[in-house]
N, C-alpha and C positions, 0 to 999 in steps of 0.2 A: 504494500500500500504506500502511495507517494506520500511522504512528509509535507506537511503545512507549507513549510517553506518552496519547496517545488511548486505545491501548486499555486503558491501566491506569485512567484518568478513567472509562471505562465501563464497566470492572468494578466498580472503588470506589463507584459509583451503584449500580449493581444492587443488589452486595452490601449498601450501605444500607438501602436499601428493602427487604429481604427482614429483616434485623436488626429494621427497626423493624416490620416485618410480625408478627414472630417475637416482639415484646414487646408488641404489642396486645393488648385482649382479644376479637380479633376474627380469630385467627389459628383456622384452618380444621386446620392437620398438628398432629397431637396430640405427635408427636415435636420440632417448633420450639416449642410454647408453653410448654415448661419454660423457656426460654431466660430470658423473661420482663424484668425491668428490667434485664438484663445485655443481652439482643437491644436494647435501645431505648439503652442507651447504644453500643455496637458500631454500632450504626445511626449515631448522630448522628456518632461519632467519623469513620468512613468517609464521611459526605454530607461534610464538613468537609475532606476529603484529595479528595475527589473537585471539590468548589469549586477547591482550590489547583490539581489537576492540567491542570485544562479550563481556567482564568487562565494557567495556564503554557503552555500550548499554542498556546490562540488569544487571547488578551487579557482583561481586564476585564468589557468588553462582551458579547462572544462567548462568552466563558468561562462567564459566568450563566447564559447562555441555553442553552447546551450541556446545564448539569447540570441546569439545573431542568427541560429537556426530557426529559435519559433517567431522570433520578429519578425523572418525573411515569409517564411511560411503564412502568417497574418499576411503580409503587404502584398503577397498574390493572393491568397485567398478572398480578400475584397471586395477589390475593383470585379474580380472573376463573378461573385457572389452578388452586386450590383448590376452587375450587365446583365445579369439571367431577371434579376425579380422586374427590374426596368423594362425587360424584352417583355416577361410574364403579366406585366401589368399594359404595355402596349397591344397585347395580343387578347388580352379581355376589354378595352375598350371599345374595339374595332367590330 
């Protein structure tokens, strides 16, 4: 069973990635791009807590590679995850 700490490291990644999703000007949900430079600072703040927690968990080393893995993982999952409910919700208006 994952420890506290792990899973607070991956959500604090997630959460980033959709923060800074939400301050692009490339954000798909018309209800996250108000967010806008408050979402891209929210963002950085959480990748930065999510660095600390994945170092604290598993080391240095492991710990980078950790966040930079589920952070990368969120930042395509996204836009991916946008473009389908966007298409889904064009293709029930019509």
């Amino acid at each position: 069973m994952p420890s506290l700490l792990v899973v607070s490291a991956l959500l604090a990644a997630v959460l980033s990635a959709a923060g800074l999703y939400a301050g692009s000007r490339h954000c798909r949900w018309a209800r996250w791009r108000h967010l806008g430079r408050a979402g891209t600072l929210i963002g950085a703040l959480l990748a930065i807590a999510s660095l600390v927690l994945w170092i604290r968990a598993l080391g240095a080393g492991a710990g980078a590679c950790a966040m930079l893995g589920t952070w990368m993982f969120a930042m395509m999952a996204l836009p991916y995850v946008a473009g389908m409910r966007v298409a889904a919700d064009a293709r029930s208006d019509g």
